[in-house]
C-alpha positions as CSV (number, residue, x, y, z in Angstrom):
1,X,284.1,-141.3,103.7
2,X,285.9,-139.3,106.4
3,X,289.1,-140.1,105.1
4,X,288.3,-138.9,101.3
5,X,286.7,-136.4,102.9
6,X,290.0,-135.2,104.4
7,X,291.9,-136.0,101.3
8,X,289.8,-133.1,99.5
9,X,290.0,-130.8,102.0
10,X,293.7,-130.9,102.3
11,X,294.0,-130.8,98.4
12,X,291.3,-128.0,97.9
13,X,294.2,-125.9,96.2
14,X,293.8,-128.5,93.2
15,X,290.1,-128.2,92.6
16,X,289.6,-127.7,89.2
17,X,293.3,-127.7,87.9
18,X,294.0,-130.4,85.5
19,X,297.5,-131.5,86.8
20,X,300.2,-133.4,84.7
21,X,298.6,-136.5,84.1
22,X,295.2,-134.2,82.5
23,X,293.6,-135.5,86.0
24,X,291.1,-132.9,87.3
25,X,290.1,-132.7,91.2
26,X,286.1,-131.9,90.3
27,X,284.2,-129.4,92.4
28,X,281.4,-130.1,94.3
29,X,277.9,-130.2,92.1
30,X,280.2,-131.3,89.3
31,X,280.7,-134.4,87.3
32,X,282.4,-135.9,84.0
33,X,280.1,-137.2,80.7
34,X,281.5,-138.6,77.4
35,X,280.9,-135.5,74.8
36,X,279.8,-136.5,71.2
37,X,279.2,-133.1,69.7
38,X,280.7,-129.7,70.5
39,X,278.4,-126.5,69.6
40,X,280.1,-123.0,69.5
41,X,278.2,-119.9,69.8
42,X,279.0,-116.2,70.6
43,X,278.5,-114.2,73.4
44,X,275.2,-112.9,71.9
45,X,273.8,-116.3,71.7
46,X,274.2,-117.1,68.1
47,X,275.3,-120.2,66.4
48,X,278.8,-120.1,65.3
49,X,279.7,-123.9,64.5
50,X,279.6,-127.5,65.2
51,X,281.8,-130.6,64.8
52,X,282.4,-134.0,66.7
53,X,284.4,-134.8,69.2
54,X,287.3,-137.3,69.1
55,X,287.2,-140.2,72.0
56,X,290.6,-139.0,73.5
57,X,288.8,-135.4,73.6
58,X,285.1,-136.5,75.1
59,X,285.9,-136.2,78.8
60,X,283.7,-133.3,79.5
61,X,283.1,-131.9,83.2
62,X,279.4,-130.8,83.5
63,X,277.5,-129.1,86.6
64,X,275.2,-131.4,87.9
65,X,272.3,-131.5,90.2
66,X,271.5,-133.7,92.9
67,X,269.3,-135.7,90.8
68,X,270.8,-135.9,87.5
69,X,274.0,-136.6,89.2
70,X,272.1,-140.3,89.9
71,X,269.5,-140.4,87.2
72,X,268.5,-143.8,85.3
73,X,265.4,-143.3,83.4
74,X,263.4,-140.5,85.1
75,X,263.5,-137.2,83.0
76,X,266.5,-134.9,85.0
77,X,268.2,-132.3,82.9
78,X,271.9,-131.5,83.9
79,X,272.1,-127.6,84.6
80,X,274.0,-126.8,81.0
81,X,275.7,-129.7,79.1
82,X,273.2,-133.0,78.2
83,X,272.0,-135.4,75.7
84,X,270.6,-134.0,72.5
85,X,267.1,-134.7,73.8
86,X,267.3,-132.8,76.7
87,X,269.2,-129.5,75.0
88,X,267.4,-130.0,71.7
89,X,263.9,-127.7,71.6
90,X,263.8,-129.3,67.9
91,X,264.2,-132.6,69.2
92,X,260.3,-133.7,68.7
93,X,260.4,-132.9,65.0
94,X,263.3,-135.6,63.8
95,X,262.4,-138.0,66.3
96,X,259.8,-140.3,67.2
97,X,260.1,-140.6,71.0
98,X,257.3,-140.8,73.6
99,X,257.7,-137.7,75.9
100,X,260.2,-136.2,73.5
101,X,259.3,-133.0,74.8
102,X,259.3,-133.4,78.0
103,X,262.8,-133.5,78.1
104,X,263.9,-129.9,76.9
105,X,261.1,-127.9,78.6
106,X,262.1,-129.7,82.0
107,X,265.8,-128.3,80.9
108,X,264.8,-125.1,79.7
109,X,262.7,-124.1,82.6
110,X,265.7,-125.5,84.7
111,X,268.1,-123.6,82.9
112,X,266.0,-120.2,83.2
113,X,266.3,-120.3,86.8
114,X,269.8,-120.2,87.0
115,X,269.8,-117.2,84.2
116,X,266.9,-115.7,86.2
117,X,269.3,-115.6,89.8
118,X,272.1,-114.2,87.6
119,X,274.3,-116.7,86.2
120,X,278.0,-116.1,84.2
121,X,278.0,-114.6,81.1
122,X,279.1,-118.2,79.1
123,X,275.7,-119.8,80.3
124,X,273.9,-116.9,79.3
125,X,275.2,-116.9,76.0
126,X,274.4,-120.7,76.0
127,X,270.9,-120.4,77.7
128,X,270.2,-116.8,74.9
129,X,271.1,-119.6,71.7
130,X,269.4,-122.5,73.4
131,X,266.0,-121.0,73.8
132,X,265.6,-120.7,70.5
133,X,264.9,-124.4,69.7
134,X,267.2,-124.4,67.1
135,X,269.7,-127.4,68.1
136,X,269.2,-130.3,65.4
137,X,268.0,-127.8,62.5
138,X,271.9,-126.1,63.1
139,X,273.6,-129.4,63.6
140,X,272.2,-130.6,60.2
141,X,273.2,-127.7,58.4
142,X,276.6,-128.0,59.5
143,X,276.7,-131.4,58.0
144,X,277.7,-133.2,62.0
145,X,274.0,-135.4,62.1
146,X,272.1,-136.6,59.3
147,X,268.6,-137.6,58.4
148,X,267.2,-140.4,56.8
149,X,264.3,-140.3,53.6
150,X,261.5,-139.6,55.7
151,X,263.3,-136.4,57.1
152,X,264.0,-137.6,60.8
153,X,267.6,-138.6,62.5
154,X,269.6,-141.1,60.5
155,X,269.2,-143.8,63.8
156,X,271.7,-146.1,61.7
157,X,273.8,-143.3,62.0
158,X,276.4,-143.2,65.2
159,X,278.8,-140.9,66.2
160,X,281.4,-143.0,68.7
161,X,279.1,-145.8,68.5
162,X,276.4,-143.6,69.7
163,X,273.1,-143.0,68.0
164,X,272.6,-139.6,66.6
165,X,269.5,-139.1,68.7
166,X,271.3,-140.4,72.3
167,X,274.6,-138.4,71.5
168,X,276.2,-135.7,74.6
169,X,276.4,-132.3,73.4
170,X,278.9,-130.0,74.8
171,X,279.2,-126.1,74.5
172,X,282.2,-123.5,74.1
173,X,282.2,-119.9,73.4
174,X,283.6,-118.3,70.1
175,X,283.8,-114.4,70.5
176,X,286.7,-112.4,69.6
177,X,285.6,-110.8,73.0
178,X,286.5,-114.3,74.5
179,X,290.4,-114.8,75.6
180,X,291.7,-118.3,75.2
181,X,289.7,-121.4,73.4
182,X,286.7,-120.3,75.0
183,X,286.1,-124.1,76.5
184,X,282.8,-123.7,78.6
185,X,284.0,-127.3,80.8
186,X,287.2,-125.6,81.7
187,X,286.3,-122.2,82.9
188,X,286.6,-121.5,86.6
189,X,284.4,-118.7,86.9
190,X,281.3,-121.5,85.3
191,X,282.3,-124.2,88.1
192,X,281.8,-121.1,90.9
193,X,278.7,-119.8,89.7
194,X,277.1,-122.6,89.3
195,X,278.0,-124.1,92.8
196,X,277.1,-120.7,94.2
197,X,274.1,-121.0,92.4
198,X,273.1,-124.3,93.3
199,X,273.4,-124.2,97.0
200,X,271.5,-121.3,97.6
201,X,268.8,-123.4,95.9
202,X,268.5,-126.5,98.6
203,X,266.6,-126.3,101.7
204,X,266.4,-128.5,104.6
205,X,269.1,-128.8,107.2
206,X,270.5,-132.6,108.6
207,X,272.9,-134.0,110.7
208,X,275.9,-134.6,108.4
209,X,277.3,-138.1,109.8
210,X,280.6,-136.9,108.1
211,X,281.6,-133.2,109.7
212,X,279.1,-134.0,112.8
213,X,277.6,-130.8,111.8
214,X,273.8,-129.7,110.8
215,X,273.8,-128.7,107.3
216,X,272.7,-129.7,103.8
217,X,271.8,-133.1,103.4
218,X,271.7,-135.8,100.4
219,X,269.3,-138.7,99.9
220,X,270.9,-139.1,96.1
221,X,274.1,-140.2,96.2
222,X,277.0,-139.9,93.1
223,X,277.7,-143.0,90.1
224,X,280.3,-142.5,87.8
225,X,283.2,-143.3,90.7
226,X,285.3,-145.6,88.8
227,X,285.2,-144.0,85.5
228,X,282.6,-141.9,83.2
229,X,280.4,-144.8,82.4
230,X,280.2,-146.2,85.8
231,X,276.7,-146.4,87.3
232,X,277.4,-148.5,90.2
233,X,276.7,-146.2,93.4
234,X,278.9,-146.7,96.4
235,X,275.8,-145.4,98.6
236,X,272.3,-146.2,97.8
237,X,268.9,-146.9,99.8
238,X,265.9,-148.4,98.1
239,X,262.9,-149.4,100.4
240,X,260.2,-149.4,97.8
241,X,260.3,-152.8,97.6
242,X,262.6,-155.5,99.2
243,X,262.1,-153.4,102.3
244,X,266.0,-152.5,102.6
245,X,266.0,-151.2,106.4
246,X,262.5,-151.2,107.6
247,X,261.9,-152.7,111.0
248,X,265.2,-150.9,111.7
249,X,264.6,-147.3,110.6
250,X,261.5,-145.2,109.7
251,X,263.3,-143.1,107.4
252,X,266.6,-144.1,105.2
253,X,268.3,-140.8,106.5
254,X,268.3,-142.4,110.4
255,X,270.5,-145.2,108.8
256,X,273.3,-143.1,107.2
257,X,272.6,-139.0,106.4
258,X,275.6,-137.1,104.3
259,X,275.7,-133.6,103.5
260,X,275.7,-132.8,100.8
261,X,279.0,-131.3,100.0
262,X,280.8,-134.1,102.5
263,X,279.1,-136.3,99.8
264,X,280.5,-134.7,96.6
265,X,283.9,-133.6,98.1
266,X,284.0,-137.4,99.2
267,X,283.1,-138.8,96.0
268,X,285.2,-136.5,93.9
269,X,288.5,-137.1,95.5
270,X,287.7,-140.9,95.5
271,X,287.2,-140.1,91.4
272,X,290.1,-138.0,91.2
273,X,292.6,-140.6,93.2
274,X,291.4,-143.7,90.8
275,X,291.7,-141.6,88.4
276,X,295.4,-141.1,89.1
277,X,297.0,-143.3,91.0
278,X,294.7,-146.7,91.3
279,X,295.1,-150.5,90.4
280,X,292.7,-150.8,87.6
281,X,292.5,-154.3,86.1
282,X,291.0,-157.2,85.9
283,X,287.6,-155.6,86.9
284,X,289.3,-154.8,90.1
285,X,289.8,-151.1,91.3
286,X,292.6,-150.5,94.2
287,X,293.8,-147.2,95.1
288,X,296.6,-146.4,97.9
289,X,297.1,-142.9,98.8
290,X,298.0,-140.2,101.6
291,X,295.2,-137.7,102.7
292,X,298.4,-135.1,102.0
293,X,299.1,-136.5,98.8
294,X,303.0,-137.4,99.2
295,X,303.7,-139.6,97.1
296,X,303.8,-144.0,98.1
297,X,305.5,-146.8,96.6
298,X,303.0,-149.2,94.6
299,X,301.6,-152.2,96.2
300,X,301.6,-154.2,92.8
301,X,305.1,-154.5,91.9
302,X,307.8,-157.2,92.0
303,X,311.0,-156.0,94.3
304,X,313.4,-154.8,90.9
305,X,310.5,-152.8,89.2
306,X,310.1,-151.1,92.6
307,X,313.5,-150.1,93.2
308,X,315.6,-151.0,91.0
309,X,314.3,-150.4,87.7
310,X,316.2,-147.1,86.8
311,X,319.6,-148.0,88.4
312,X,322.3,-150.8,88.0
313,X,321.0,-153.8,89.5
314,X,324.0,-155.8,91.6
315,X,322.6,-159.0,93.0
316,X,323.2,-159.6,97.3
317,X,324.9,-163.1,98.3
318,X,322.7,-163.3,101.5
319,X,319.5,-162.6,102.3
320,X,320.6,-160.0,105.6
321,X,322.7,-157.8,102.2
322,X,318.8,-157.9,100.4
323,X,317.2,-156.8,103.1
324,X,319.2,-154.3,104.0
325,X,319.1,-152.5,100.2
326,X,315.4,-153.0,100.4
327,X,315.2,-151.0,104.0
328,X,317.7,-148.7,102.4
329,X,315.4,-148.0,99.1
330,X,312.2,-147.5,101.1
331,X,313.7,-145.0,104.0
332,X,315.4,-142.9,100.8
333,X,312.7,-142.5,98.9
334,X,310.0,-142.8,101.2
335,X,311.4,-140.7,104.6
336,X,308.2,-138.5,104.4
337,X,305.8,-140.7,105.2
338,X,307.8,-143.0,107.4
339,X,306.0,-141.7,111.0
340,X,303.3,-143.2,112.8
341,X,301.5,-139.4,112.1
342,X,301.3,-140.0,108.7
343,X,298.2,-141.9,107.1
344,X,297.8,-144.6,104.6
345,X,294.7,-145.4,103.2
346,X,293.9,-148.9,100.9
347,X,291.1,-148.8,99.6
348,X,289.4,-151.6,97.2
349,X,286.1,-151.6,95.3
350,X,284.3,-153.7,93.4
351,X,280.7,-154.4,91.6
352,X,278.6,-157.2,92.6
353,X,276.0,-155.7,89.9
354,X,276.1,-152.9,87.4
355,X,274.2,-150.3,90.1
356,X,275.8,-151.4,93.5
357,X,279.7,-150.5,93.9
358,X,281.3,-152.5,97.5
359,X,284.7,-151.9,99.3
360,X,286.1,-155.3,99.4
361,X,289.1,-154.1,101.8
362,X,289.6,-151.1,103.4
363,X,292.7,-150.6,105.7
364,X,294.4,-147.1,107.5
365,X,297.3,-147.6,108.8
366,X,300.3,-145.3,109.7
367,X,302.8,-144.9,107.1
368,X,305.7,-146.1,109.3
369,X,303.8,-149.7,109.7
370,X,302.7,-149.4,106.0
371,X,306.6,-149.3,104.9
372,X,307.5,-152.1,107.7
373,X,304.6,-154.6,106.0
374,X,306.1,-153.8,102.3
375,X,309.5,-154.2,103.7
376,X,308.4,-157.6,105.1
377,X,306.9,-158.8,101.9
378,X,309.5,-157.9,99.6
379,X,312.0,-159.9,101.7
380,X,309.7,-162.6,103.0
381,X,308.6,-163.6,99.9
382,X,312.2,-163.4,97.4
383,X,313.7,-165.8,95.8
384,X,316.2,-165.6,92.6
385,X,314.4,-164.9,89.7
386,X,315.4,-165.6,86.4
387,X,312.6,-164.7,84.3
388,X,312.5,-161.1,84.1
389,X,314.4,-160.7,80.9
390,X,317.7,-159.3,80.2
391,X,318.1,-158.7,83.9
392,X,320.4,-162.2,84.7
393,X,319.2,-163.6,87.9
394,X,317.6,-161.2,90.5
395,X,316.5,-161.4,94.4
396,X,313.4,-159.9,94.5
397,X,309.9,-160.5,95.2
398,X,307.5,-161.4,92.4
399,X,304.6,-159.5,91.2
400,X,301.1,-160.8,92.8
401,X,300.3,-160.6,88.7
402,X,303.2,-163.4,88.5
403,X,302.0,-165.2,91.5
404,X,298.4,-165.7,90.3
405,X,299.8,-166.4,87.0
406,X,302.3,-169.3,88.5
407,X,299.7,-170.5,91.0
408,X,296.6,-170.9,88.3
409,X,298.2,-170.4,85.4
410,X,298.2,-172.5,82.1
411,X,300.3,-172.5,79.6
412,X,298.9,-171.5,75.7
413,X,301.0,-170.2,72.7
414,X,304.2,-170.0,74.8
415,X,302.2,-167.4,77.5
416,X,301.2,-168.1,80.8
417,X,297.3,-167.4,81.2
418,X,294.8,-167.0,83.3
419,X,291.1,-166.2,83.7
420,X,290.4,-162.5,84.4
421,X,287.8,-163.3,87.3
422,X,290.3,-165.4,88.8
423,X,293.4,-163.7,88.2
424,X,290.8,-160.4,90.4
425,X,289.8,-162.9,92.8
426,X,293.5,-163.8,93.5
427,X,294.5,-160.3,93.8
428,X,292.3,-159.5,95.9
429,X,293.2,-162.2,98.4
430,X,297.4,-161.6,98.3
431,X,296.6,-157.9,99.0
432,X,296.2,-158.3,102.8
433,X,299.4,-160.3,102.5
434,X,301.4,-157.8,100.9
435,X,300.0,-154.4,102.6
436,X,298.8,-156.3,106.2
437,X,301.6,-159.1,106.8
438,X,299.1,-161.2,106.6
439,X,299.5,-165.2,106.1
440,X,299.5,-166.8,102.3
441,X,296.4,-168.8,101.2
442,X,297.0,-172.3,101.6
443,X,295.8,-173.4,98.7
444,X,297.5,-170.5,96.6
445,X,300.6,-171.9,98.3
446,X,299.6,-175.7,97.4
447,X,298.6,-175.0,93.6
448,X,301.8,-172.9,92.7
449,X,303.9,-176.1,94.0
450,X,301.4,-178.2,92.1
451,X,301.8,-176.5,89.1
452,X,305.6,-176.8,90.0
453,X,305.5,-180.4,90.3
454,X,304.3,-180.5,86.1
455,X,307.1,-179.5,84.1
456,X,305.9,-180.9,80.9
457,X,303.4,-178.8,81.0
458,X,304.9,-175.8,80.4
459,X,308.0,-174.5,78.4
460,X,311.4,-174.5,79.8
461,X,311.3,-170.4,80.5
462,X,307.7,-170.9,82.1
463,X,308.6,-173.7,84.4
464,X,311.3,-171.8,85.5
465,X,309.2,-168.4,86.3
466,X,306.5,-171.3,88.3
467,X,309.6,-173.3,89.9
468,X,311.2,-169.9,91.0
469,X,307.8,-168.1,92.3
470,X,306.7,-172.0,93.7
471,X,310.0,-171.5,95.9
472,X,309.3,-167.8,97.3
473,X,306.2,-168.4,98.5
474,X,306.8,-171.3,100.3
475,X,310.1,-168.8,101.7
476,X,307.4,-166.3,102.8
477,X,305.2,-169.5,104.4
478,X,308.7,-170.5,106.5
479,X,309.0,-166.7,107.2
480,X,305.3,-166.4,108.3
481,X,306.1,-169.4,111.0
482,X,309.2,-167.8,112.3
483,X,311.9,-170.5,110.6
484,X,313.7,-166.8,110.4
485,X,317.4,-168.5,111.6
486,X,317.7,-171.1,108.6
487,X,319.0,-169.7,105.5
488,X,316.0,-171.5,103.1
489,X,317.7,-169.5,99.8
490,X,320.6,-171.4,100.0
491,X,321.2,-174.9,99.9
492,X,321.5,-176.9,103.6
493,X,324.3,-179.5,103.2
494,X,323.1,-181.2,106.5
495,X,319.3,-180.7,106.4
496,X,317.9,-184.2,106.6
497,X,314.2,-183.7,105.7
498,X,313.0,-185.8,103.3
499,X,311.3,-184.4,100.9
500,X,314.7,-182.0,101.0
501,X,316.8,-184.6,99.8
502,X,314.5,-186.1,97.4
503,X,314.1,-182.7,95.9
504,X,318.1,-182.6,96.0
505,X,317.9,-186.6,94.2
506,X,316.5,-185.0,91.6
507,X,318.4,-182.4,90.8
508,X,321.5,-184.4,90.6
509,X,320.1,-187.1,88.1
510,X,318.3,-184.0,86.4
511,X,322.0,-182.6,85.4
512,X,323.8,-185.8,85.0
513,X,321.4,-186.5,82.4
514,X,321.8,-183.1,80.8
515,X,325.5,-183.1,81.1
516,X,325.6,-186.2,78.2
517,X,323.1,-183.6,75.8
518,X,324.6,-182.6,72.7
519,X,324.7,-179.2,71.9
520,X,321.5,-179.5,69.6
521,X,319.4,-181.8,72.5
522,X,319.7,-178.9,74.9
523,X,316.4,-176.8,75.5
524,X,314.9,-179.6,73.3
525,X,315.3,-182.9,75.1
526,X,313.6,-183.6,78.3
527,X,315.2,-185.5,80.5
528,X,313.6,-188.4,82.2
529,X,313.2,-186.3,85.8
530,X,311.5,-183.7,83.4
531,X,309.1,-186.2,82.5
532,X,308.8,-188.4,85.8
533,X,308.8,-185.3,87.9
534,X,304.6,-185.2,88.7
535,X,304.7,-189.2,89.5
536,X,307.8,-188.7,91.5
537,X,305.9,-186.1,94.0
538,X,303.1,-189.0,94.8
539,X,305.1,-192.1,94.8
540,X,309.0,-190.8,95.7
541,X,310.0,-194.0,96.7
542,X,309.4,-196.3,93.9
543,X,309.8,-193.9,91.1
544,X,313.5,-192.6,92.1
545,X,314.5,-196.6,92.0
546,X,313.2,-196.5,88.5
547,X,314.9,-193.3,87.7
548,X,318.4,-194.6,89.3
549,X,318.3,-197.9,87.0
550,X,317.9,-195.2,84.1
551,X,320.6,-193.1,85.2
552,X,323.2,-195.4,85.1
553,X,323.7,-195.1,81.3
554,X,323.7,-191.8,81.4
555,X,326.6,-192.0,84.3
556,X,328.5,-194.0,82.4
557,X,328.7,-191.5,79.6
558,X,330.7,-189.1,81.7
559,X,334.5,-188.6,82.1
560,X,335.8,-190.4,85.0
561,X,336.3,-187.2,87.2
562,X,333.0,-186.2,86.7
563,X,331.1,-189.4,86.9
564,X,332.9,-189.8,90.9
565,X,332.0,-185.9,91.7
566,X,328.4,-186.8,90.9
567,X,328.1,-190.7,92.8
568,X,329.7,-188.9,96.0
569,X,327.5,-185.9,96.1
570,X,324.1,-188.4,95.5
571,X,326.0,-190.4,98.3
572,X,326.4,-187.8,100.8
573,X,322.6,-186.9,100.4
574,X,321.5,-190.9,100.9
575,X,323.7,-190.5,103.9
576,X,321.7,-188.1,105.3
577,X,317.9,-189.9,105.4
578,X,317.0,-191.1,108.9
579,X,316.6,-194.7,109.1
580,X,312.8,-195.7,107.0
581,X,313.0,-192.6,105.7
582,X,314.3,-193.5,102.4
583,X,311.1,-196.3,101.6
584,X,308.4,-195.0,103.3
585,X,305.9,-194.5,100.5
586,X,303.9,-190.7,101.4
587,X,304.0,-187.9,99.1
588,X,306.6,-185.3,98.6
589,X,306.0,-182.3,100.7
590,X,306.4,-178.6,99.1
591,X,310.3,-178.8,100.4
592,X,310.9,-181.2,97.5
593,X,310.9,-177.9,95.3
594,X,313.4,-176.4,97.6
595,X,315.9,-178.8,97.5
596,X,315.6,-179.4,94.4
597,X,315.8,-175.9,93.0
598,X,319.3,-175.5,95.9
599,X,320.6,-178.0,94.8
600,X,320.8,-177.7,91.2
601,X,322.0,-174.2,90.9
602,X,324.6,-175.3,92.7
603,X,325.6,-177.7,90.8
604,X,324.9,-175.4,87.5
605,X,327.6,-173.0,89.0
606,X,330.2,-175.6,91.3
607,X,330.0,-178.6,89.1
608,X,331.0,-176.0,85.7
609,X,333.4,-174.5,87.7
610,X,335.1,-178.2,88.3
611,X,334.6,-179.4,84.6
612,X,336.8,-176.3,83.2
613,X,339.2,-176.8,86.3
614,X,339.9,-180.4,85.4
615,X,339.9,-179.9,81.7
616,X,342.7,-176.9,82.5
């Protein structure tokens, strides 16, 4: 709370400017409602027109009161704009609704108070046409709701797939007096009054556990954080049943007391930064930001959307070159916040239930450390990537997107999918690892290489996006354990791990095999490590006999040149298991995937580069 709260009071020249993305920094006492119907009167009160409002035009902001700010079902009028029920003195004649009028005399009387204490000459207008109980009988005659045979609201009838009756009326002002498009929502001199208004109506002075200071307190806190239909609260208290702190504290305001404008100032720049700048997918809701507002580079992005998307891409040979452009594209763009004075906030939310909103991960952290933990991610966990299309092979860091998608994913109509909840869930968990330099999930680790280890289950482009991301995050596990000095990215001629040089087996009868493919087999025909690949990872030993005895055919299809090039490079990796190594029967360990991934682009690019020179 302290750090929103600081975030609005060092962008208080923004309140209530809607800036280039049509975001609006609200006031305080304000909110934001879906608007159905927009009524225009004059300044003398009288009805002018009516029409409804498109869904890309609804966003209305509204003055709000402590209670209607957080109403469910009790009767608690907003100050001007509302539903047609609470605006509506007609509203009892064309509908059948227990307390029906109720609801505009509680708004009404509200209303007259603010006229009475001298309010701005829009809302009197408004208040002048209002208290005439006209509403529906106006709306009907300008042909925007309609009745059914017995002479009451069409309820079949919906405007935005909202029933006539339950629809959000908004006001403006049309008076040639009136400057500009007369837009009630949008006037600055409304927001002022009313805030002046409303605070010379509240009483009792608290301790404010935000400021430290005695002032206004609020027991009612603000919904509508994440967006305009949002009802989940990120601050509630309910001890009428389930007895939420008693036996701790008498009263809810000894377990957490807000003032009231800490609370809205809070809450609105919480709204405001979501509504810019946050993660919002999947059900999930992260937002990043600097209490200044300078701008950060996003947490969600693979390594060549972050830096390299709007220049010439030209791929490093060693990891040390990588690095170095990374550092280089972070201390350009980002010098401003690169100081241990400057503050980064993460913040993530989420709903457990429709009414209760949770931070699932908060962290502040100095911007200096925040761009040292992105620069450690986006070189701890590369790899080449050759699935970004039309961008040839790229060192980069995948998207967490990708990485849930490679680790969980299946494969259905050519696309990698995944469930929502899980794809949130998985998010969630690589977020500490990309903003904290936190550790990889084991098991995130373990199902990426599984998935890795079943080719045939996806299609040649797929497997290779799994293979590639399998490899970088077992790079960023190595990384994590400080195997810094061996160069994983590359393939080791004299590593003599196993599971290395089974991986590295396998890669070598992989392109033999291929190399005898006709033009028309390629991309079509597996070959038999393709298919053998899953049994190979749990019995190594027995299945690469098999696979040599089929190999051989396969050998002897190749030019003589060739054929030796190939028998000495599996030769000098036999050479290299330890003695038992070779039968012992265990699993393949993840740096199978490694070697075998090495080893075959080298023998992609070194192999092709032999054939032509022997054929010249």
């Amino acid at each position: 709370m302290q750090a929103l709260y600081d975030t609005y009071e060092k962008s208080a020249h923004l309140v209530g400017i809607e800036d280039e993305t049509g975001c609006i920094l609200l006031p305080i006492a304000h909110s934001t409602q879906n608007a159905q119907i927009e009524v225009a009167v004059n300044l003398d009160g009288e009805f002018k027109s009516a029409c409804r409002v498109e869904k890309a035009q609804a966003v209305t902001l509204i003055p709000v009161t402590e209670a209607s700010g957080s109403r469910s079902s009790d009767i608690a009028p907003h100050p001007l704009c509302d539903k047609l029920c609470y605006v509506a003195g007609d509203f009892a004649q064309y509908v059948n609704r227990k307390k029906a009028k109720d609801y505009y005399q509680a708004y009404i009387t509200q209303m007259e108070e603010w006229h009475r204490a001298g309010c701005h000459e829009f809302v009197e207008a408004i208040y002048r046409y209002l208290a005439k109980a006209v509403l529906i009988r106006d709306l009907i005659s300008a042909k925007v709701l309609t009745l059914d045979g017995q002479g009451m609201l069409n309820d079949k009838e919906k405007i935005e797939g909202i029933a006539q009756a339950d629809v959000f009326v908004r006001f403006c002002i049309r008076d040639e007096r009136v400057k500009g498009l007369g837009q009630v929502w949008k006037e600055r001199g409304v927001y002022n009054d009313y805030i002046r208004y409303y605070l010379s109506t509240q009483g009792d002075l608290d301790l404010d556990y935000v400021t430290g200071e005695y002032c206004i307190c609020s027991e009612k806190q603000p919904s509508k954080i994440r967006n305009s239909a949002d009802k989940a609260k990120l601050i509630s208290a309910n001890d009428s049943s389930g007895f939420t702190y008693r036996g701790r504290f008498r009263e809810r305001r000894e377990a957490n007391s807000i003032g009231y404008a800490s609370s809205q100032k809070a809450h609105n720049a919480l709204k405001w930064l979501i509504e810019r700048q946050a993660f919002r997918r999947f059900g999930l809701c992260v937002v990043v930001w600097n209490p200044e507002n300078r701008g950060l580079p996003d947490w969600d992005k693979d390594t060549y959307d972050l830096f390299y998307e709007d220049e010439e891409y030209a791929q490093a040979d060693v990891a040390k070159a990588y690095a170095d452009r990374v550092n280089d594209a972070l201390a350009g763009r980002h010098a401003d916040i690169d100081t241990d004075n400057t503050d980064i906030v993460v913040l993530s939310l989420d709903a457990a239930t429709p009414g209760r909103l949770a931070v699932t991960y908060y962290q502040q952290i100095s911007g200096s450390e925040f761009l040292r933990n992105l620069k450690y991610w986006h070189t701890s966990c590369a790899w080449n990537m050759s699935y970004k299309k039309g961008k040839g092979t790229v060192l980069m860091a995948p998207a967490p997107e990708d990485i849930a998608l490679a680790a969980y994913g299946t494969e259905r109509n050519g696309m990698l999918n995944i469930d929502d909840r899980l794809m949130k869930d998985t998010l969630k968990r690589l977020m500490p690892c990309i903003l904290g330099k936190h550790r990889l999930p084991a098991d995130l680790v373990r199902s990426a290489v599984e998935n890795a280890s079943r080719p045939q289950a996806f299609s040649s482009y797929n497997y290779r996006k799994v293979l590639e991301i399998a490899c970088a995050l077992i790079h960023k596990r190595y990384a994590d354990e400080k195997k810094e000095d061996w160069e994983i990215m590359s393939l080791d001629r004299n590593w003599d791990n196993r599971d290395y040089l089974y991986g590295r087996l396998l890669a070598v009868a992989h392109k033999v095999e291929y190399d005898t493919f006709s033009e028309s087999e390629r991309g079509k025909r597996e070959t038999n490590v393709i298919r053998f690949m899953s049994h190979m990872v749990k019995y190594p030993s027995n299945t690469w006999k098999m696979l040599g005895l089929k190999l051989l055919p396969y050998l002897g299809k190749l030019h003589q040149g060739m054929q030796v090039r190939y028998e000495k490079e599996m030769q000098s990796i036999y050479d290299l298991f330890l003695p038992d190594q070779f039968n012992t029967q265990a699993p393949l360990g993840e740096e199978y995937l490694l070697g075998y991934y090495c080893e075959l682009s080298y023998l992609w690019k070194n192999m092709k580069d032999e054939e032509e020179d022997e054929n010249e």
